[in-house]
Every structure is written in structure tokens, then in C-alpha cells.
C-alpha positions in Angstrom: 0.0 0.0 0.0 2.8 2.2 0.5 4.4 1.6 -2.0 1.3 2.3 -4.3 0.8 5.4 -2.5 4.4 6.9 -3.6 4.1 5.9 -6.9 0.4 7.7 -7.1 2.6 10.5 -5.9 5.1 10.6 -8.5 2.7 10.1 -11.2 0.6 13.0 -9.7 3.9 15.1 -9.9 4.6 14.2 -13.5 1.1 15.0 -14.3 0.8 18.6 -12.8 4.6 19.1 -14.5 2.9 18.0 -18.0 0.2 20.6 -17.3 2.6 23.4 -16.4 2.5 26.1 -19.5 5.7 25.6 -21.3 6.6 29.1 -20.8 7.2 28.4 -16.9 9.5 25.4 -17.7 12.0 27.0 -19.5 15.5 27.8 -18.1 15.8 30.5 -15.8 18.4 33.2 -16.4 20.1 35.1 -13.9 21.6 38.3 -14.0 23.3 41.6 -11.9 22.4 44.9 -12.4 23.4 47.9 -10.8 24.5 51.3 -10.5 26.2 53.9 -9.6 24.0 55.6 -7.1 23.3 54.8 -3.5 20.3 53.1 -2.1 17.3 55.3 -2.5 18.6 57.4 -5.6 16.5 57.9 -8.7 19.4 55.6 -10.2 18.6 52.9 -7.4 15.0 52.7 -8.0 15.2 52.7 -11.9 17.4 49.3 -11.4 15.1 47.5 -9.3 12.3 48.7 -11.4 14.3 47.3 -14.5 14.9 43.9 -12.2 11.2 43.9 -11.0 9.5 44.4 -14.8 12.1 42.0 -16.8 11.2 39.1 -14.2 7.4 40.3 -14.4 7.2 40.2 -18.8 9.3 37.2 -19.0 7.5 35.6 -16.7 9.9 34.5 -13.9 12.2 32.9 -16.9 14.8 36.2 -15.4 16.0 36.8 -12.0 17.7 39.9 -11.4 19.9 40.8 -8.4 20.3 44.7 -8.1 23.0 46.7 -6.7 23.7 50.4 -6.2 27.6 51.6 -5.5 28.5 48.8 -3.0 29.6 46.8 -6.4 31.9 49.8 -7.2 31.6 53.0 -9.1 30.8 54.0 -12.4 33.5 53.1 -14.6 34.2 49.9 -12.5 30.7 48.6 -13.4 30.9 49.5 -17.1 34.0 47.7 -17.3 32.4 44.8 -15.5 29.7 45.1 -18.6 32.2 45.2 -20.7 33.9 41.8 -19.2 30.8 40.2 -18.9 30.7 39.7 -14.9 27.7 42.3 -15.3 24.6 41.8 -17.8 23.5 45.4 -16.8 24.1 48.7 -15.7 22.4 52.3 -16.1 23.7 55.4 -15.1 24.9 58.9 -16.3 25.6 59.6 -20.4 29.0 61.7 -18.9 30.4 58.7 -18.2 30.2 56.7 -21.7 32.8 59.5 -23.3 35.3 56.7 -21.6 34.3 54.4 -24.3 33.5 56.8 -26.9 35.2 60.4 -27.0 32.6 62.0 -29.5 30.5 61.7 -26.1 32.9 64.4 -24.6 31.4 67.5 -26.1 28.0 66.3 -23.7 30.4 67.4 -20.7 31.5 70.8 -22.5 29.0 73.6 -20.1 26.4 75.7 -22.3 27.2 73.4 -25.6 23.4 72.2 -25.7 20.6 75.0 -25.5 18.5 72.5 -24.0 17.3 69.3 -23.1 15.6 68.3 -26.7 18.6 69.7 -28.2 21.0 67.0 -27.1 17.9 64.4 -27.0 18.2 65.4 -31.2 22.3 64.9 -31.3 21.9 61.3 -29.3 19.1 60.4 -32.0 21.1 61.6 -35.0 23.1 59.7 -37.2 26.3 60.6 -35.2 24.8 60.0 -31.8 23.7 56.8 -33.4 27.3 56.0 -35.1 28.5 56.7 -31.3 26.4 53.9 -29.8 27.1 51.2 -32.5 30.6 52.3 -32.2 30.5 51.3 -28.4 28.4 47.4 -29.0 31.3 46.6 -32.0 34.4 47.9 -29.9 33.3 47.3 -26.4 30.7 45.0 -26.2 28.3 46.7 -25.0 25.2 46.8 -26.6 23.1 50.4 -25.2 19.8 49.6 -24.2 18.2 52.7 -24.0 19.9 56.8 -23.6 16.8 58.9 -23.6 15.8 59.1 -20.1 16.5 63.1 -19.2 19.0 62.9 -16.3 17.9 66.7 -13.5 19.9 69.7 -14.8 23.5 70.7 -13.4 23.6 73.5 -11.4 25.9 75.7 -8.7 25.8 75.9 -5.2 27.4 78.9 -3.4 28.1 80.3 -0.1 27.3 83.9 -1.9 24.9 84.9 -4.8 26.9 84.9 -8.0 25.8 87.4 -9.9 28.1 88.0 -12.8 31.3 86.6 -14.3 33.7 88.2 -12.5 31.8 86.9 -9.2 33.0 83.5 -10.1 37.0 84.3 -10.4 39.1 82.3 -7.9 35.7 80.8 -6.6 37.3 78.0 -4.5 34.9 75.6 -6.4 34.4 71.7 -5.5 34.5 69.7 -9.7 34.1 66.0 -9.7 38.0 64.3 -11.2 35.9 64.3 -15.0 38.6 65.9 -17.2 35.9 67.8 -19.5 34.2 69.4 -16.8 37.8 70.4 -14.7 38.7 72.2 -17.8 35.6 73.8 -18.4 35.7 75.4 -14.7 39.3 76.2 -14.9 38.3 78.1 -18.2 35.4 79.8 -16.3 38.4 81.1 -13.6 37.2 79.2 -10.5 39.7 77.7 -8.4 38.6 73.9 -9.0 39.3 71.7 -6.2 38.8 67.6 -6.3 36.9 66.2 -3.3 34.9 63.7 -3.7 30.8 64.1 -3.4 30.4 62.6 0.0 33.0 65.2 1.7 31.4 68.3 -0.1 29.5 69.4 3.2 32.5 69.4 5.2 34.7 70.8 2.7 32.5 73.7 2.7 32.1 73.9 6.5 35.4 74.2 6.9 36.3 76.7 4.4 38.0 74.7 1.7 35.0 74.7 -0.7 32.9 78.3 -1.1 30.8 76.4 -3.7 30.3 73.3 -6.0 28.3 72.3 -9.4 26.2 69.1 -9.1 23.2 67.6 -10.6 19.9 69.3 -9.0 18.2 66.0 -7.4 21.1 64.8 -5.4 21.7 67.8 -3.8 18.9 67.5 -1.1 20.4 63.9 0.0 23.8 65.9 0.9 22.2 68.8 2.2 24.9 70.7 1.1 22.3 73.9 1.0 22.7 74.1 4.4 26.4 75.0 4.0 25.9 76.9 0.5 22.3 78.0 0.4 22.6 79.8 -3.1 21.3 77.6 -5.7 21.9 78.7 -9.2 19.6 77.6 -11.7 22.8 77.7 -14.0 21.6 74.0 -16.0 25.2 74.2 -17.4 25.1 70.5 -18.5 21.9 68.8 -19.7 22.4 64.5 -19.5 20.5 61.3 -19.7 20.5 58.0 -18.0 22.0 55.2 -20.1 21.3 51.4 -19.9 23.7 49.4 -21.2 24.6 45.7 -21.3 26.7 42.7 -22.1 26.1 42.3 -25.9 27.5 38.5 -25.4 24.7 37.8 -22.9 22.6 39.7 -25.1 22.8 37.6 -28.6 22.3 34.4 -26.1 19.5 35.1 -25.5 16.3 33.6 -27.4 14.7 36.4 -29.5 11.6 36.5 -27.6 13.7 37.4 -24.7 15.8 40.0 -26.5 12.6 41.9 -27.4 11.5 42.0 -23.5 15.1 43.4 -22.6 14.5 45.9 -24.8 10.5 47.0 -24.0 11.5 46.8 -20.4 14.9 48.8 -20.7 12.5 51.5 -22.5 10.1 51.5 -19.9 12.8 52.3 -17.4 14.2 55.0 -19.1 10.8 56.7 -18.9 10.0 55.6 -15.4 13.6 57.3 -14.5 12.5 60.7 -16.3 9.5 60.4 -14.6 10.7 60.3 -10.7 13.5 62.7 -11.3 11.1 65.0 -12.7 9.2 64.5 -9.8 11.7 64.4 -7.4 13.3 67.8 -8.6 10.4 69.9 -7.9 10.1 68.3 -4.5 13.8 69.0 -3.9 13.6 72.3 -4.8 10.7 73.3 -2.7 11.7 71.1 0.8 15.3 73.3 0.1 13.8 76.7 -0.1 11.5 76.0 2.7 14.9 75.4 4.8 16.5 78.8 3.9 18.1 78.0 0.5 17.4 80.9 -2.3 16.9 79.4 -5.4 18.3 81.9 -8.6 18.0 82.0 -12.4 20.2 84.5 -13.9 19.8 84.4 -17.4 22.6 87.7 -17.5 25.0 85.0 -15.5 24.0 82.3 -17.9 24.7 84.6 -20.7 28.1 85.4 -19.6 29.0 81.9 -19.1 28.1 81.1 -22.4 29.9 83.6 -23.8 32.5 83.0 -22.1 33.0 79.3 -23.1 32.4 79.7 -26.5 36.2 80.0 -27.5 36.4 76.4 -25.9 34.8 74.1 -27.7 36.8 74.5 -30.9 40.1 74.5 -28.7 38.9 71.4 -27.3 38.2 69.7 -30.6 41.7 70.8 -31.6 43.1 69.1 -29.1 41.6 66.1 -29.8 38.5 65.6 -27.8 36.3 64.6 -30.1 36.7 64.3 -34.0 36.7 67.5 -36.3 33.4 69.7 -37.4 31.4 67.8 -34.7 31.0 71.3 -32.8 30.0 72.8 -35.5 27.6 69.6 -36.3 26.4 69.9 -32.8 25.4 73.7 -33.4 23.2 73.0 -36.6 21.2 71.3 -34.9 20.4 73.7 -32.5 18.0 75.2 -34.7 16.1 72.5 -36.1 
């Protein structure tokens, strides 16, 4: 009797296995993701959105495990892409000139008028040359580039009202060799320290301001140090998703086409919360005793300013010839 009880078992087993939808018994793939920003960033929640919606349309067949900057930073991660001990990563365009230098002139301050102006250089044949560039001499294959990353701007200890206000400004620029040159240019007396020590740098009296993206500012609270905001939106950027083009073309083509939708949907779920999350930033900091400026006659100076750089920086070899003035035409379309 026992015996016939196990067996009834077994063949129960087989049965409800037989039953199963195909889908469900298929292998299981599973794959790391991260980022570059801590726990709780807009960067953060974009990959465990990614991780939760790729398992959701592919039906449990992926299993994702996310990380934020415990896995290392951002060029650490987009080498582990590159390598292959990484299927995935997202994180800021700026980065991506380290695979591809025609992706320098998105550091350069004031080269794009606005946010659908580089959106129309990233979609162009160039911008689109750049990315194929990076899958056939990297191998990695981007995902998606469109999701608008918050606006740089200035924090100071003073209100920066023209040019000249800015000369010797003892001013905190991350160790990216586009943007050091630009603030150099500007006059500022750049200094490197990294994000996390900005506060005390400017408690202390090394730092009278730094430049930063908008939405990360509140998690430093560096306003409480600097209270000036600047609405200076030198540098406009997106959020990239990227990943390992071997892992990619393994995948079954079903598969491939969910990677993409979902790496899509992310970039538009990102643009969505740091929308969000900007206008929220903005209003807890003023509340607290920051003053937020625009300055268009600053702005205008800065631009100004700059302009002698870009071609000095294409002569030098920072990105290939005429794509300044490529860049430019398409400012007015």
C-alpha cells in the first residue's frame, strides 16, 4: 500500500509538471544589475524597477539581483559590462565618453541649449554612429539613452551674480577631465573632493561652492552650507542602460525583445521620478533657507565665455573634427 501510495505521488507530480504552461518550464536566467548611485537614488529605483519588470514580462524565466555603489563606481561597473561579470548597468551619459570620446562634447557647459537639443544629437546619425561604435568595440550593446537625467547646477556660499563673481571661486568639480577644464576656463579655483566630503569641505572653508546635478543635492544637504542655488543648468544629461552584448545575442529572441520594452520602460520611469523628485527638492530646500536663482545675464556670460572652448577642445583632440559645429546645426532645427 505504501508503495502504491508513492508511486500515485510521482505520477501526480509528473502529471501537474505536464500541465505546467511551457513558458514556466523553460530555463531561468540570472543576471546583476546595478548602478552607480546609493540606495534610495532615482538611479537605485530605476534598477530595481528594470529587475522587478524584466522578471514580471518574461515571466519568472529572469531573475535579477540589483545593486547600487556597493559593487563599485561607475566606470568599475561599465568595465564589469564590458567583461561580462555584469549583464547590466544604467547610469549617467558623462560617463560613456570613456568608451566613446565624441560623447565628450556632452560634458562641455552651455554646448546644448536644452534638453531636446541633445535628445536630437543622441538620436542623429552621429549619436547613433557613437552607440554602434561602443556594442562593435566594447561589447556593449546600449539599451536605452533617452531618459532626461535633472539639470546641473551651482551651489554657493554667496549669490553669484556675474562673471567676475566666479574668479578664484574656491569651487568643488568631480575628477571628470571635460568638466575640470571647463571650470578652470570659467576662472574658479577647481578643487577635487569627492561628493560625499562636499559638506565638510565647505564647513570648513576649503569649498565656497560646487556644481552638481539638482536632485542629489537635497540627500547631501549641502544647501545648508551653501544655500545659493543657481539655476545655472550648465550640462543637460540622460541616464543610459547598457549591457553585455555576449549575454545579449544568447539570449532567445523572444527574450531580446522583452530586454528591450522593459529597458525603455525604465528610461521613462527614471524621467518620470527625477522630474518628480526635482520639484520636490527644490521646494523642501527653499523652505529650509536656501534661495533658489535664475540669472539668465549670468548664464549669458558663461556662455559667452565658453564659446572659444569648444573648438580648442576639438583641436586638441577631444572629439573628431566639425562635430561642434555639427552639434550647433542642430540647435536650430
Amino acid at each position: 500500500m505504501q508503495k502504491r501510495r508513492i508511486l500515485l505521488a510521482v505520477f501526480a507530480i509528473l502529471m501537474l509538471a505536464a500541465a505546467l504552461p511551457a513558458q514556466a518550464q523553460r530555463a531561468q536566467y540570472r543576471i546583476s544589475a546595478g548602478t552607480n548611485g546609493a540606495i534610495g537614488t532615482e538611479e537605485h529605483q530605476s534598477v530595481e524597477y528594470f529587475g522587478r519588470r524584466l522578471a514580471e514580462e518574461s515571466n519568472g524565466r529572469f531573475h535579477v539581483d540589483c545593486f547600487s555603489m556597493e559593487i563599485g563606481d561607475a566606470m568599475s561597473q561599465i568595465e564589469s559590462v564590458m567583461g561580462g561579470t555584469q549583464e547590466i548597468y544604467i547610469g549617467d551619459l558623462t560617463w560613456f565618453a570613456n568608451l566613446n570620446k565624441n560623447l565628450n562634447i556632452t560634458g562641455l557647459a552651455f554646448q546644448f541649449k536644452d534638453q531636446e537639443h541633445l535628445l536630437r544629437f543622441l538620436d542623429s546619425e552621429v549619436g547613433q554612429k557613437i552607440w554602434e561604435d561602443i556594442r562593435t568595440q566594447h561589447g556593449v550593446r546600449v539599451l536605452d539613452y533617452r531618459g532626461l537625467r535633472a539639470p546641473r547646477v551651482t551651489m554657493s556660499k554667496r549669490p553669484l551674480n556675474t562673471l567676475a563673481d566666479l574668479q578664484g571661486l574656491k569651487m568643488r568639480v568631480p575628477e571628470i577631465p571635460i568638466y575640470m577644464r571647463v571650470w578652470d576656463y570659467i576662472g574658479t579655483a577647481t578643487h577635487r573632493v569627492t561628493w560625499g566630503e562636499m559638506y565638510l569641505g565647505l564647513a570648513g572653508g576649503l569649498l565656497e561652492a560646487h556644481e552638481g546635478p539638482l536632485d542629489g543635492i537635497l540627500a547631501i544637504r549641502t544647501y545648508e552650507q551653501a544655500p545659493y542655488l543657481h539655476r545655472t543648468d550648465h550640462i543637460y544629461a540622460t541616464e543610459v542602460i547598457i549591457i553585455n552584448e555576449d549575454f545579449f545575442q544568447s539570449l532567445p529572441a523572444d527574450l531580446q525583445e522583452v530586454v528591450v520594452k522593459v529597458a525603455k520602460e525604465t528610461g521613462a520611469y527614471y524621467q518620470e521620478i527625477v522630474q518628480t523628485n526635482m520639484e520636490k527638492a527644490m521646494a523642501i530646500m527653499e523652505s529650509e533657507g536656501a534661495k533658489i536663482i535664475w540669472n539668465e545675464d549670468l548664464r549669458e556670460e558663461l556662455r559667452q565665455k565658453l564659446a572659444p572652448l569648444g573648438p580648442q577642445l576639438e583641436q586638441e583632440g577631444y572629439w573628431d573634427p566639425g562635430l561642434c559645429d555639427y552639434v550647433n546645426q542642430l540647435a536650430g532645427e
